[in-house]
N, C-alpha and C positions, 0 to 999 in steps of 0.2 A: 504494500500500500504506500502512496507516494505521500509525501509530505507536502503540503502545499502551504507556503509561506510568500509573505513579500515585505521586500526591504526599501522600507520608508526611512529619509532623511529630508528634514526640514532644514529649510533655507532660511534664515533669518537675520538681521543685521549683525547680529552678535556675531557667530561665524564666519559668513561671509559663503560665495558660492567656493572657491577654491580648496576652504579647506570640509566644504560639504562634502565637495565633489573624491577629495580625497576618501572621508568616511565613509562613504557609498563604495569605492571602491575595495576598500579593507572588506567592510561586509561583505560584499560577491564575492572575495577570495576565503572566507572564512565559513560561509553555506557552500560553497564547491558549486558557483552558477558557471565561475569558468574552465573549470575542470571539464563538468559535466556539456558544456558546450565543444570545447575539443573533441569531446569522444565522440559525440552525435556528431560532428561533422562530415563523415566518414564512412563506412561501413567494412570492420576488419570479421574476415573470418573467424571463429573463436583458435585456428590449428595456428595462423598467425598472429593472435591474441595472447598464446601461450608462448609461442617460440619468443616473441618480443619480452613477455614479461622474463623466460629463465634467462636469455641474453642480458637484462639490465642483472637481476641479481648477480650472474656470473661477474658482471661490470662493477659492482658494488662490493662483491668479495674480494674481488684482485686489488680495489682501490685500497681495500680494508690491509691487506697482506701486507701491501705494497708501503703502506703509512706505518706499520709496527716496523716493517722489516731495518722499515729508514731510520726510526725513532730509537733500535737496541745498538744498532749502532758506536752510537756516540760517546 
């Protein structure tokens, strides 16, 4: 079941539109509107939905290795 919410930000002199504009934006990045907008953009198979997600983890691992290996080092 989907959540349906919306993200109100009031404009007022206090403020100001810029730094509205800025708190509107922090909320769309914190409900996932543009996360979720990336992914519908598109339409990935789910065989290449997988192979891309082990690809980043393998990517995340080696970074992970790669930053101790540097760090015992010294």
């Amino acid at each position: 079941m989907a959540r349906e919410t919306s993200i109100q930000v009031r404009i007022d002199d206090k403020f100001g539109l810029e730094r509205s504009l800025k708190k509107f934006k922090r909320l769309c990045e914190s409900f996932g509107v543009i996360r979720e907008y990336r992914k519908r953009q598109e339409y990935k198979k789910p065989s290449i939905r997988l192979k891309e997600k082990s690809a980043s983890a393998e990517k995340r691992r080696k970074k992970t290795v790669a930053k101790y290996n540097r760090t015992s080092k010294i």
